[in-house]
MDTraj code that builds the backbone (N, CA, C; nanometers):
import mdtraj as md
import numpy as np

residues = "UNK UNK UNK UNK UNK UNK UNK UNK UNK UNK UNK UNK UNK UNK UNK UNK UNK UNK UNK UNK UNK UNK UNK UNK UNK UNK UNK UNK UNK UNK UNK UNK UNK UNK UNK UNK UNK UNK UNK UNK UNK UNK UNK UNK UNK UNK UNK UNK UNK UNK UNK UNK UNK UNK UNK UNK UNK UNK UNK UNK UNK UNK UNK UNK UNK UNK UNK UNK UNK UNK UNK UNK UNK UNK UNK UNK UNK UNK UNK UNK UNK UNK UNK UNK UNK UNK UNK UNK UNK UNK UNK UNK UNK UNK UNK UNK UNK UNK UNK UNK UNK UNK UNK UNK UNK UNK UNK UNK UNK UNK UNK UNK UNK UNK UNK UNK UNK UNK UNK UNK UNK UNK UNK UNK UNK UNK UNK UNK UNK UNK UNK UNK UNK UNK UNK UNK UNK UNK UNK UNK UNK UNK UNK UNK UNK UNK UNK UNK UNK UNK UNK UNK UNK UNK UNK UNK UNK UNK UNK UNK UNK UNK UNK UNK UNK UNK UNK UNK UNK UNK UNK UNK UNK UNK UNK UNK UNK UNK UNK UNK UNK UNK UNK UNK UNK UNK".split()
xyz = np.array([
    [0.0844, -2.6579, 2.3752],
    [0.0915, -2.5164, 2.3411],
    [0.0144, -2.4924, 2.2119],
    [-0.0455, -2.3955, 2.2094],
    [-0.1374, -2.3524, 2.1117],
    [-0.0636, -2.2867, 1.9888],
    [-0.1129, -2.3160, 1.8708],
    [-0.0066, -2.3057, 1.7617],
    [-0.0718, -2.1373, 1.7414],
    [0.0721, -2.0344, 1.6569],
    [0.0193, -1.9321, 1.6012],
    [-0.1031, -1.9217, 1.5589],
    [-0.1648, -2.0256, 1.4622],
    [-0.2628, -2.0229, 1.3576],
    [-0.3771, -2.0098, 1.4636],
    [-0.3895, -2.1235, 1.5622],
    [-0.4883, -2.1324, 1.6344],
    [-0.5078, -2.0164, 1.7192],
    [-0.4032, -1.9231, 1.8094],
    [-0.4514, -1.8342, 1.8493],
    [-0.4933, -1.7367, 1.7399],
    [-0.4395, -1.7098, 1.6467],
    [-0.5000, -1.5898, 1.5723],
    [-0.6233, -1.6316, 1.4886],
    [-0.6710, -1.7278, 1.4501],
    [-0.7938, -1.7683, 1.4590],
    [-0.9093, -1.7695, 1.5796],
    [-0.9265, -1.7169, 1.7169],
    [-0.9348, -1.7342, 1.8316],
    [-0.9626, -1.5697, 1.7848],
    [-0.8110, -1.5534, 1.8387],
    [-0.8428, -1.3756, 1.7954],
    [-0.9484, -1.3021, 1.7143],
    [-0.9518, -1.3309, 1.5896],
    [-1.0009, -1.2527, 1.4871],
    [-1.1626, -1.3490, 1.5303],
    [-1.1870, -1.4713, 1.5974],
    [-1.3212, -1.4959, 1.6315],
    [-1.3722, -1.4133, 1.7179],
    [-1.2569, -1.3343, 1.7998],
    [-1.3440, -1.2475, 1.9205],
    [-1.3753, -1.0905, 1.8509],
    [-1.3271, -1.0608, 1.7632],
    [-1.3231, -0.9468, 1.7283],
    [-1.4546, -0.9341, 1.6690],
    [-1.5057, -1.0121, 1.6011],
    [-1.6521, -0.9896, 1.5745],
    [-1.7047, -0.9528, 1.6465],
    [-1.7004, -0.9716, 1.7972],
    [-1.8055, -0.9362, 1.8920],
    [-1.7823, -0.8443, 2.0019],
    [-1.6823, -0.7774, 1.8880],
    [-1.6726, -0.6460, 1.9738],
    [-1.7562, -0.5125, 2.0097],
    [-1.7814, -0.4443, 2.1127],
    [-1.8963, -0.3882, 2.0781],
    [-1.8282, -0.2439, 2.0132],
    [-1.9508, -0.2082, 1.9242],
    [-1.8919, -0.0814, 1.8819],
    [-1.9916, 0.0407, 1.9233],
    [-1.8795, 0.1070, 2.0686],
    [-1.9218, 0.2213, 2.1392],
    [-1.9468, 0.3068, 2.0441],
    [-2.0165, 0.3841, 2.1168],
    [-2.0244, 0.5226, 2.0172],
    [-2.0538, 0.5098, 1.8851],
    [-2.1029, 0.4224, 1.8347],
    [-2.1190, 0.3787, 1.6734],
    [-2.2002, 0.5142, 1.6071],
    [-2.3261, 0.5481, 1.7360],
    [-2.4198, 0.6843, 1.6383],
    [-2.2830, 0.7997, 1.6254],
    [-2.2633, 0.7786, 1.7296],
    [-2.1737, 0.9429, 1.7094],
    [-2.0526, 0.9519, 1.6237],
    [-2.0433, 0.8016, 1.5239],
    [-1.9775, 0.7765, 1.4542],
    [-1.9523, 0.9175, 1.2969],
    [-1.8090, 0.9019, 1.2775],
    [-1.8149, 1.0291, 1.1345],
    [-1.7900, 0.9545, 1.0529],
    [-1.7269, 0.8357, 1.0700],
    [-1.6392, 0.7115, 0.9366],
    [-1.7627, 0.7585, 0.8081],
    [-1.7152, 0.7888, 0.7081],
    [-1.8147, 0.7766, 0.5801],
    [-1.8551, 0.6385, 0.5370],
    [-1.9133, 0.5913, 0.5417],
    [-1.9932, 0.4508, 0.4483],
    [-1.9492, 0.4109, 0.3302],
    [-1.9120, 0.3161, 0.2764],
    [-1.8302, 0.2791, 0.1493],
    [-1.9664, 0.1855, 0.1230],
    [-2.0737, 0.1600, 0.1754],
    [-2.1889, 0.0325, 0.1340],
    [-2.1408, -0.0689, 0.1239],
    [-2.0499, -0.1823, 0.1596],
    [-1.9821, -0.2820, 0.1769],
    [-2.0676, -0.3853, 0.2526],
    [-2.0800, -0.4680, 0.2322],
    [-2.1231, -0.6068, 0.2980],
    [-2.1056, -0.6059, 0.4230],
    [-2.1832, -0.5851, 0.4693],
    [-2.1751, -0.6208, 0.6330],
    [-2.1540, -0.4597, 0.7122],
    [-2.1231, -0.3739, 0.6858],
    [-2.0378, -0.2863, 0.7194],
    [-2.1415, -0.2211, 0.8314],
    [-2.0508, -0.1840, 0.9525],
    [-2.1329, -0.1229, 1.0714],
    [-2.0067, -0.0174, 1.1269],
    [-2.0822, 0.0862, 1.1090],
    [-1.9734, 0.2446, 1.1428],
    [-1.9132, 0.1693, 1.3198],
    [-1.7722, 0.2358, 1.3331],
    [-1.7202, 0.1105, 1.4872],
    [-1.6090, 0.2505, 1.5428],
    [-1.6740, 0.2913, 1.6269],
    [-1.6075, 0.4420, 1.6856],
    [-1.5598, 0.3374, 1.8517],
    [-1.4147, 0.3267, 1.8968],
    [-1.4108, 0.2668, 2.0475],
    [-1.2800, 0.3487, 2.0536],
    [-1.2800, 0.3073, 2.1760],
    [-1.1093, 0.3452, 2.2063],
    [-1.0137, 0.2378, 2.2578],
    [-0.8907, 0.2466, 2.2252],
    [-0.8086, 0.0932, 2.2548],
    [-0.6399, 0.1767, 2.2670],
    [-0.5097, 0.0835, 2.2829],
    [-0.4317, 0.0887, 2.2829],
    [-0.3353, 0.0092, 2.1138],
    [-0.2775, 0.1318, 2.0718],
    [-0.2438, 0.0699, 1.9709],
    [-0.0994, -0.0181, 1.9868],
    [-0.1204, -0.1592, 1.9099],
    [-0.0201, -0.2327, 1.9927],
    [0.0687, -0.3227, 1.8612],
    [0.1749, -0.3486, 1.8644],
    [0.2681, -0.4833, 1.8082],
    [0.1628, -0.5533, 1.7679],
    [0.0581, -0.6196, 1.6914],
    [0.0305, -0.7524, 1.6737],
    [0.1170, -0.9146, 1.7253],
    [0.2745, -0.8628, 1.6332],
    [0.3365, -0.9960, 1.6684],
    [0.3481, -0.9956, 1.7896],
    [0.3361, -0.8829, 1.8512],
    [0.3933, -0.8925, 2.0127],
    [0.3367, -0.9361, 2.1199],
    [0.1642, -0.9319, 2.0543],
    [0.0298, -0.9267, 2.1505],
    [0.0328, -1.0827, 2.1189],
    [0.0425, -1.1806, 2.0344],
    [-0.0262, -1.2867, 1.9701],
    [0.1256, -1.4220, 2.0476],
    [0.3045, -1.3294, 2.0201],
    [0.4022, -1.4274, 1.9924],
    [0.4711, -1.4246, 2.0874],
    [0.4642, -1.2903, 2.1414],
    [0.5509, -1.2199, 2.2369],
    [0.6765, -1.1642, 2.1222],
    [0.6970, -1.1951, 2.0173],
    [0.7983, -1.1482, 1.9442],
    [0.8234, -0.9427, 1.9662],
    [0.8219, -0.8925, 2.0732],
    [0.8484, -0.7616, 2.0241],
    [0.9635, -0.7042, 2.0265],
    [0.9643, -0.5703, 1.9550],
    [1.0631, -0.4757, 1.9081],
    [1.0090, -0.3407, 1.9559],
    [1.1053, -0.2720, 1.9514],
    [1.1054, -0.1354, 2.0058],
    [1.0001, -0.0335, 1.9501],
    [0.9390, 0.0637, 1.9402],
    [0.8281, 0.0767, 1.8794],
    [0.7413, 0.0108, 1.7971],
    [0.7500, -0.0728, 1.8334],
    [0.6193, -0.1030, 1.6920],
    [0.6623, -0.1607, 1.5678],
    [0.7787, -0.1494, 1.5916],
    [0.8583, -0.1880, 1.4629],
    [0.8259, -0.0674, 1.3731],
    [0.8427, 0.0644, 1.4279],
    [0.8132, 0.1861, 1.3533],
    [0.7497, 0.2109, 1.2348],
    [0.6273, 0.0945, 1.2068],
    [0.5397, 0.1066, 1.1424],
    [0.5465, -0.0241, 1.0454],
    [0.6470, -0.0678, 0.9783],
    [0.6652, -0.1644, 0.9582],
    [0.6416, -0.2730, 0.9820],
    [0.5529, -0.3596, 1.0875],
    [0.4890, -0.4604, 1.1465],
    [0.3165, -0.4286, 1.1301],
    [0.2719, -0.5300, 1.1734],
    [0.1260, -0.5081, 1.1820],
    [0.0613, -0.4516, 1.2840],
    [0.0194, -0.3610, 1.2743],
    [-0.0372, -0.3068, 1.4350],
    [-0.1818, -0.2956, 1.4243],
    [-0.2330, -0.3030, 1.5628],
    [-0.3531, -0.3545, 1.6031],
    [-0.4360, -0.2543, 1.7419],
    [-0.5416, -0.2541, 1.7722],
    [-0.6275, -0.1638, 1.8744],
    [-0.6852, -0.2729, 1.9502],
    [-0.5829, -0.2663, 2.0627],
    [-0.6277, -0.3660, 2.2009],
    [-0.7263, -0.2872, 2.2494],
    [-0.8650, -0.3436, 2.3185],
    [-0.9415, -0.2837, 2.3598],
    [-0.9602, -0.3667, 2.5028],
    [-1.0234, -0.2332, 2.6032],
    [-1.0099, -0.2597, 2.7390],
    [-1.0065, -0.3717, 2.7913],
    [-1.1162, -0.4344, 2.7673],
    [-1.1557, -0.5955, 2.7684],
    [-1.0627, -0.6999, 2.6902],
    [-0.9673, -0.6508, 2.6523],
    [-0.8045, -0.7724, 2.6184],
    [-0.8743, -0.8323, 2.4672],
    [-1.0005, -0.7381, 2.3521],
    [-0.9907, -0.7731, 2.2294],
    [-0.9249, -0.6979, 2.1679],
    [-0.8132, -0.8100, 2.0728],
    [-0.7619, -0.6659, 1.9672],
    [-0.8144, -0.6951, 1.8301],
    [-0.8392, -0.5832, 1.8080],
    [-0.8863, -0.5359, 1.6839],
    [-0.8060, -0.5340, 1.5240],
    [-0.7828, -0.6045, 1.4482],
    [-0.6716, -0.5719, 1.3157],
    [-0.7430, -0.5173, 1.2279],
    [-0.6243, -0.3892, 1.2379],
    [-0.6864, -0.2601, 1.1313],
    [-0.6020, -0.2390, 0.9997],
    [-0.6723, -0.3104, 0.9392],
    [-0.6621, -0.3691, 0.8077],
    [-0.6181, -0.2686, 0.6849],
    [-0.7176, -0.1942, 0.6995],
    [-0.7384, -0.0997, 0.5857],
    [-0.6854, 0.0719, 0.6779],
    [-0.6844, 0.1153, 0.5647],
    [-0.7196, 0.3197, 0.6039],
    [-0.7825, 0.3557, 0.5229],
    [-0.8195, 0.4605, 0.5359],
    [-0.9433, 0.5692, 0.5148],
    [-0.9260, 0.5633, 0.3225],
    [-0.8171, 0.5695, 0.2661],
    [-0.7350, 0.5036, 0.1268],
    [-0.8205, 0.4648, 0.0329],
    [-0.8857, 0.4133, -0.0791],
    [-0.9259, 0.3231, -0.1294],
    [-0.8202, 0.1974, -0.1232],
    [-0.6551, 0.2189, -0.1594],
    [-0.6025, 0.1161, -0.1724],
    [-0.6031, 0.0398, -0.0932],
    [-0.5824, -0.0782, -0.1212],
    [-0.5369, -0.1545, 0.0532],
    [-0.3663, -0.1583, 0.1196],
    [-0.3687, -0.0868, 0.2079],
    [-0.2002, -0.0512, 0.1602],
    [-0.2486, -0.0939, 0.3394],
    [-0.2998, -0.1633, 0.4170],
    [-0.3092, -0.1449, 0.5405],
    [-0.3115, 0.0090, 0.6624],
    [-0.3036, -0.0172, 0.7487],
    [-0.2941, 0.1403, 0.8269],
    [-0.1738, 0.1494, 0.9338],
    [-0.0914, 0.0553, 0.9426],
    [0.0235, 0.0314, 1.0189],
    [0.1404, 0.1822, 1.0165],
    [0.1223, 0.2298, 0.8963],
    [0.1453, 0.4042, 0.8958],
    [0.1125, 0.4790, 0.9640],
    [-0.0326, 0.4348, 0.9336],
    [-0.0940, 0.5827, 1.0325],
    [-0.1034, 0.5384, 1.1880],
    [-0.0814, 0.4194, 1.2416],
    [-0.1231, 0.4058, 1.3599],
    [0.0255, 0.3736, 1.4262],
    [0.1568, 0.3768, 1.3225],
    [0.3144, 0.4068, 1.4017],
    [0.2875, 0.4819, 1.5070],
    [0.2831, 0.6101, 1.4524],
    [0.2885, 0.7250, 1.5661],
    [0.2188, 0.7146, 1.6948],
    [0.1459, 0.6305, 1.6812],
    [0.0735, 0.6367, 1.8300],
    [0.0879, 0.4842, 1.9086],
    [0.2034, 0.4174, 1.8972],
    [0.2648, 0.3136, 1.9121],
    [0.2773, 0.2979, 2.0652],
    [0.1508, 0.2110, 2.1340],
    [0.1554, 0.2282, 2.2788],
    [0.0443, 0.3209, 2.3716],
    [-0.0222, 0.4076, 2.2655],
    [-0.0773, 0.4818, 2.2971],
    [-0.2246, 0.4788, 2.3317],
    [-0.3120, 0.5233, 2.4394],
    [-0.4562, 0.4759, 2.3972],
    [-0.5059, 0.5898, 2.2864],
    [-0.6010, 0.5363, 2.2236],
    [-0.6155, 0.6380, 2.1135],
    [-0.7875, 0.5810, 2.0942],
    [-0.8494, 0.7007, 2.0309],
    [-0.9573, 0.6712, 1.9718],
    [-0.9721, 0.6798, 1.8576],
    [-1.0527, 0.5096, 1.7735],
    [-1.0597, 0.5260, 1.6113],
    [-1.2147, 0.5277, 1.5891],
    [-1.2256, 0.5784, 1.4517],
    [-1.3556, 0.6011, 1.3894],
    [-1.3076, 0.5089, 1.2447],
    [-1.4254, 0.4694, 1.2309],
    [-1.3967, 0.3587, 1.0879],
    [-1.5189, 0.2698, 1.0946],
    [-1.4677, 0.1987, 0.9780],
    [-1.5637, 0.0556, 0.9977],
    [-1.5587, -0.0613, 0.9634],
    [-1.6539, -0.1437, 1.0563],
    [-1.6030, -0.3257, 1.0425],
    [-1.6915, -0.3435, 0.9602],
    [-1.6383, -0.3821, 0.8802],
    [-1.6749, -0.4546, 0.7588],
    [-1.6746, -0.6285, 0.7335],
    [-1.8093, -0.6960, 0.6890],
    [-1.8071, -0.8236, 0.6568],
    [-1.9072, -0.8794, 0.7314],
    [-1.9576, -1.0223, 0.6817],
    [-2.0417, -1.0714, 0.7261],
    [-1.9821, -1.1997, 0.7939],
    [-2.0390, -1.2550, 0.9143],
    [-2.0276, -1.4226, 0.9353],
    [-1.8669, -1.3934, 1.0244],
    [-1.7759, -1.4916, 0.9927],
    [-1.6328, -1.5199, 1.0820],
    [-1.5900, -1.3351, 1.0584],
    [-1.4858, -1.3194, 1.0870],
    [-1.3499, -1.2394, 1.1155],
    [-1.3835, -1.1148, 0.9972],
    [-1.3889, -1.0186, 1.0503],
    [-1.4559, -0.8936, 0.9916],
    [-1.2989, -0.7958, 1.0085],
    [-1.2970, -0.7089, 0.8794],
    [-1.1936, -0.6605, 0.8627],
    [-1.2469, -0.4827, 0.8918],
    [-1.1199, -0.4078, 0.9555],
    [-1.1749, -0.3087, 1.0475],
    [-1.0971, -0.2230, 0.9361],
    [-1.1458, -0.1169, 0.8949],
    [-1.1584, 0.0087, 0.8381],
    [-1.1138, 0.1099, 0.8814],
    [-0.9937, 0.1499, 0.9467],
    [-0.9657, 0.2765, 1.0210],
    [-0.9657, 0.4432, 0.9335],
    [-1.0630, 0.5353, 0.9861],
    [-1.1033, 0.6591, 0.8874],
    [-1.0138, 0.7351, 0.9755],
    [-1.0117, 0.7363, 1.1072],
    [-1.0031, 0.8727, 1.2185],
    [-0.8998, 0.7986, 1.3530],
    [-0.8348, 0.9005, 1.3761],
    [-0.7637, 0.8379, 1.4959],
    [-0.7330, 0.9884, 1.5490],
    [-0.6932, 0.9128, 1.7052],
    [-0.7020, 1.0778, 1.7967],
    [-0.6362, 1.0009, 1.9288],
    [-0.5261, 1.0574, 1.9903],
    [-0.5295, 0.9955, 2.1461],
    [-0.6257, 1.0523, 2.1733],
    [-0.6657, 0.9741, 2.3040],
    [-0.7611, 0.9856, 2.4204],
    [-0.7484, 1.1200, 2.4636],
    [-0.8422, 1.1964, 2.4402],
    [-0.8532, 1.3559, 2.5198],
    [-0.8093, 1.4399, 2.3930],
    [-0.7869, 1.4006, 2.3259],
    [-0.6945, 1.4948, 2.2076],
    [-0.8724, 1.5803, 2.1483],
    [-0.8526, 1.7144, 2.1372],
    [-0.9411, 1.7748, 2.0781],
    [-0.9826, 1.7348, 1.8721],
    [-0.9459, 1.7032, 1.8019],
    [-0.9664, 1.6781, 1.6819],
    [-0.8882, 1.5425, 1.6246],
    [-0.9505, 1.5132, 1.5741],
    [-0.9187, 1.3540, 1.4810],
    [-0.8447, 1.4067, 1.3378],
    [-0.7215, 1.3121, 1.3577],
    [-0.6766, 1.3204, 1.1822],
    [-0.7247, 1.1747, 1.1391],
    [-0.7064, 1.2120, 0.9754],
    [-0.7581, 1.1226, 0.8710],
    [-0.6053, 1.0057, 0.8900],
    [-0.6841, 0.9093, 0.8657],
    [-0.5732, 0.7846, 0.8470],
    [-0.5324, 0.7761, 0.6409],
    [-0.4665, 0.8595, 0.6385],
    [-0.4127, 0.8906, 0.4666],
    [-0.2717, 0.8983, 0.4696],
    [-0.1585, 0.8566, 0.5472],
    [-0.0558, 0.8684, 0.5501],
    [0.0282, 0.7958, 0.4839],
    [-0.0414, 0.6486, 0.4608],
    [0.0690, 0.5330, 0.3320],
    [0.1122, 0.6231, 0.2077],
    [0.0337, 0.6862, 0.1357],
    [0.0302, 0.7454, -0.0024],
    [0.1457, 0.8207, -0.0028],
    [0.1352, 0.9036, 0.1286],
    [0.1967, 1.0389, 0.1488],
    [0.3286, 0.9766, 0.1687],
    [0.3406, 0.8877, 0.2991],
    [0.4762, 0.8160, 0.2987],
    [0.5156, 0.7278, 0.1669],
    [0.5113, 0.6666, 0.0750],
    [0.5303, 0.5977, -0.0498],
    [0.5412, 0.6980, -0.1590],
    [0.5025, 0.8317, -0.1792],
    [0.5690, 0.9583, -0.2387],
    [0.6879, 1.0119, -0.1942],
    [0.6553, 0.9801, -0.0886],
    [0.8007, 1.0650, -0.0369],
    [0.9505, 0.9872, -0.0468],
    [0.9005, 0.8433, 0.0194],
    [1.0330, 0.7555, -0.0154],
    [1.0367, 0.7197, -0.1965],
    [0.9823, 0.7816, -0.3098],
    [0.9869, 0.7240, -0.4308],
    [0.9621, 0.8392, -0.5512],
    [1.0174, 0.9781, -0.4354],
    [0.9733, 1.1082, -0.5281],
    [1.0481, 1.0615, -0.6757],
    [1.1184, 0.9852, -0.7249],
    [1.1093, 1.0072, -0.8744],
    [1.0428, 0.9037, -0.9150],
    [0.9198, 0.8270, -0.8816],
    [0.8133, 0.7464, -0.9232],
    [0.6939, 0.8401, -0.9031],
    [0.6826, 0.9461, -0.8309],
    [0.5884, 1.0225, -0.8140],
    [0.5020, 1.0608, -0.9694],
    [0.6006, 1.0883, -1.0225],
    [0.5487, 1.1776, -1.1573],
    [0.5348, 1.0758, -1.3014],
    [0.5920, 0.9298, -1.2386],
    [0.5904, 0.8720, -1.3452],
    [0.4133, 0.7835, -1.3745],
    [0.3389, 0.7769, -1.4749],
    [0.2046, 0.8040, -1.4897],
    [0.1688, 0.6099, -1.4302],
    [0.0679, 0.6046, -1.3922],
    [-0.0127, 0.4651, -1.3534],
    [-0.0226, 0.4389, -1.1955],
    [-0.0712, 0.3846, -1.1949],
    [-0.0911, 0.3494, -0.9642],
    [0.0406, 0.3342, -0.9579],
    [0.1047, 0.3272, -0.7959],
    [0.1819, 0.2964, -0.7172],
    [0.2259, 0.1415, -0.7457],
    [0.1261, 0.0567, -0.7540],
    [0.1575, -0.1120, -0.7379],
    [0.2285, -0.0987, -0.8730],
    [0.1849, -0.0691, -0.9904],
    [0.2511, -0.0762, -1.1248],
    [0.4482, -0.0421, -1.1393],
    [0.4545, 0.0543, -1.0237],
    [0.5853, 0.1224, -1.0689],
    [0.6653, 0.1052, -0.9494],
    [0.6032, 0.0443, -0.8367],
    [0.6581, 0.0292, -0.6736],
    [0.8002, -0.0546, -0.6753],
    [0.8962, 0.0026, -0.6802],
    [1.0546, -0.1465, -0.6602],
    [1.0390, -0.2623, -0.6118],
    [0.9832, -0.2549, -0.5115],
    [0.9879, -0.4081, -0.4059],
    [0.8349, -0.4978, -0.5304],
    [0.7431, -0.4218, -0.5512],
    [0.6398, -0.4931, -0.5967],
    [0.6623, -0.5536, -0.7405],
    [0.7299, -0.5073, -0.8412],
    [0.8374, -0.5341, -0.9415],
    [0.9467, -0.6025, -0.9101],
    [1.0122, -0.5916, -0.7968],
    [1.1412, -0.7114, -0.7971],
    [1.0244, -0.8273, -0.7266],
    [0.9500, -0.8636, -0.6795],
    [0.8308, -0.9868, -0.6474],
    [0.8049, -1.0416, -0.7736],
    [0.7502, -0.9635, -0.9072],
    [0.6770, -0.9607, -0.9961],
    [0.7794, -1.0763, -1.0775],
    [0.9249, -0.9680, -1.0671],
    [1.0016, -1.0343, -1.1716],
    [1.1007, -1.2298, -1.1446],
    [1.0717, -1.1914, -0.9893],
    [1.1128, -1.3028, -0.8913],
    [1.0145, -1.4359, -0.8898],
    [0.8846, -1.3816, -0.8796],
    [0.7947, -1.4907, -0.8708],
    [0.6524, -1.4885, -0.9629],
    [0.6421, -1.3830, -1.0655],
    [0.5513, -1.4063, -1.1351],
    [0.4511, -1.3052, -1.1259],
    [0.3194, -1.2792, -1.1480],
    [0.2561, -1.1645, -1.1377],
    [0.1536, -1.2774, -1.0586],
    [0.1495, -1.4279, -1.0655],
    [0.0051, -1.5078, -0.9862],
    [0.1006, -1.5165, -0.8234],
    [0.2899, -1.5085, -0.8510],
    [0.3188, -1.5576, -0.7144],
    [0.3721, -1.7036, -0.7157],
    [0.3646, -1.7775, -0.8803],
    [0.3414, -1.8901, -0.8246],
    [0.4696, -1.9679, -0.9044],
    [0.5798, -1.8604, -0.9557],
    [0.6902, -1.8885, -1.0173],
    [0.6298, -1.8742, -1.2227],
    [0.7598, -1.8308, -1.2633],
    [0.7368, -1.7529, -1.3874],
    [0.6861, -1.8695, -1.4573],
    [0.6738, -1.9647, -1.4968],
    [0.6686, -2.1081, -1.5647],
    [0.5326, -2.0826, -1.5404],
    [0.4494, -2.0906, -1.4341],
    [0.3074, -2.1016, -1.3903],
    [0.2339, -1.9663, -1.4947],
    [0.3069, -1.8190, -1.4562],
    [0.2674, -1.7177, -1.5476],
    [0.2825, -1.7322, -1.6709],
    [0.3806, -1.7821, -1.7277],
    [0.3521, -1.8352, -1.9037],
    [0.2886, -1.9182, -1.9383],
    [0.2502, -2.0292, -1.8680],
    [0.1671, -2.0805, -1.9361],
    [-0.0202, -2.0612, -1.9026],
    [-0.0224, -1.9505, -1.7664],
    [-0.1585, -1.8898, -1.7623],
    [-0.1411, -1.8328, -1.8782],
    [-0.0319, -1.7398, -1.8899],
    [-0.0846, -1.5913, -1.9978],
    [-0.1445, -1.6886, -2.1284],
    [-0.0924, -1.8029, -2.1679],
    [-0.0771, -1.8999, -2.3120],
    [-0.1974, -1.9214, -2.2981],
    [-0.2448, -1.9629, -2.1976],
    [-0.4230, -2.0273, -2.1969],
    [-0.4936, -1.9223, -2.2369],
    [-0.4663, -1.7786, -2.1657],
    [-0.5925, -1.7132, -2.1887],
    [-0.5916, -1.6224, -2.2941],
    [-0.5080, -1.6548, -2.4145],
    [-0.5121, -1.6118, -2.5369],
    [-0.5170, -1.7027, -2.6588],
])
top = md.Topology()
chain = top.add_chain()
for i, resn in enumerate(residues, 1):
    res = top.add_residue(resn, chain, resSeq=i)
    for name in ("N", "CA", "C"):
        top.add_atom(name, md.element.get_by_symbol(name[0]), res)
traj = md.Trajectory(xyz[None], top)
């Protein structure tokens, strides 16, 4: 039996060579990024763990899991980013359409192995107009309206990203490791 690692290595090898329909009639804006090729298709938005482990849950894990754009031909696509500068992923914006075929506008980005997909635009299939994939921000204000007003990015003042910080360090690698980086580089 083929280990996790190996299929999702497998995976993200096919995704490079996905074709990207409709690329002219593409709207995704250009960020000039390495590699980057505007990638307009249509797919089914799906579970990741579910497509890769069989592990699934009832929607999607209502946004909370990683979700992904199976395309006709059985490649799925991991949509990494949103339209955002941050990297907050797009598993927000692509909840709602959990199961659904849908069409995205964005772009794959990167050169060489496993290229990370950019989602700008999403629309079911037939739907007359595309919304913007901007919904993390909007959802992370809303669950943290009294961090809203307090001044610096989201990562600086976020609960869960502060109880990590204070748990394991700001490298991740336990507080002992962070004192004696911070000691070196002063």
């Amino acid at each position: 039996m083929k280990t996790l690692s190996t299929v999702f290595a497998a995976l993200l090898a096919s995704a490079v060579a996905l074709p990207m329909a409709q690329a002219a009639e593409s709207q995704a804006k250009s960020w000039n990024l390495t590699g980057e090729v505007k990638a307009r298709f249509e797919a089914k938005v799906v579970d990741v763990l579910c497509e890769l482990a069989g592990d699934c849950v009832d929607n999607c894990g209502n946004g909370a899991r990683h979700l992904g754009l199976l395309t006709s031909d059985g490649k799925l696509v991991l949509a990494n980013k949103n339209i955002q500068p941050i990297f907050s992923g797009a598993a927000v914006d692509l909840a709602p359409y959990c199961g659904k075929q849908v069409e995205v506008d964005g772009l794959m980005v990167g050169e060489g192995g496993p290229k990370l997909y950019q989602i700008q635009l999403i629309r079911e299939v037939g739907a007359e107009k595309f919304n913007k994939t901007n919904l993390w921000s909007k959802q992370w204000n809303a669950e943290n309206p009294d961090l809203k007003k307090v001044k610096g990015p989201w990562f600086r003042k976020d609960p869960l990203v502060n109880a990590q910080i204070e748990k394991n360090g700001y490298l991740g690698l336990g507080l002992d490791v962070d004192k004696k980086f911070i000691e070196e580089e002063q």
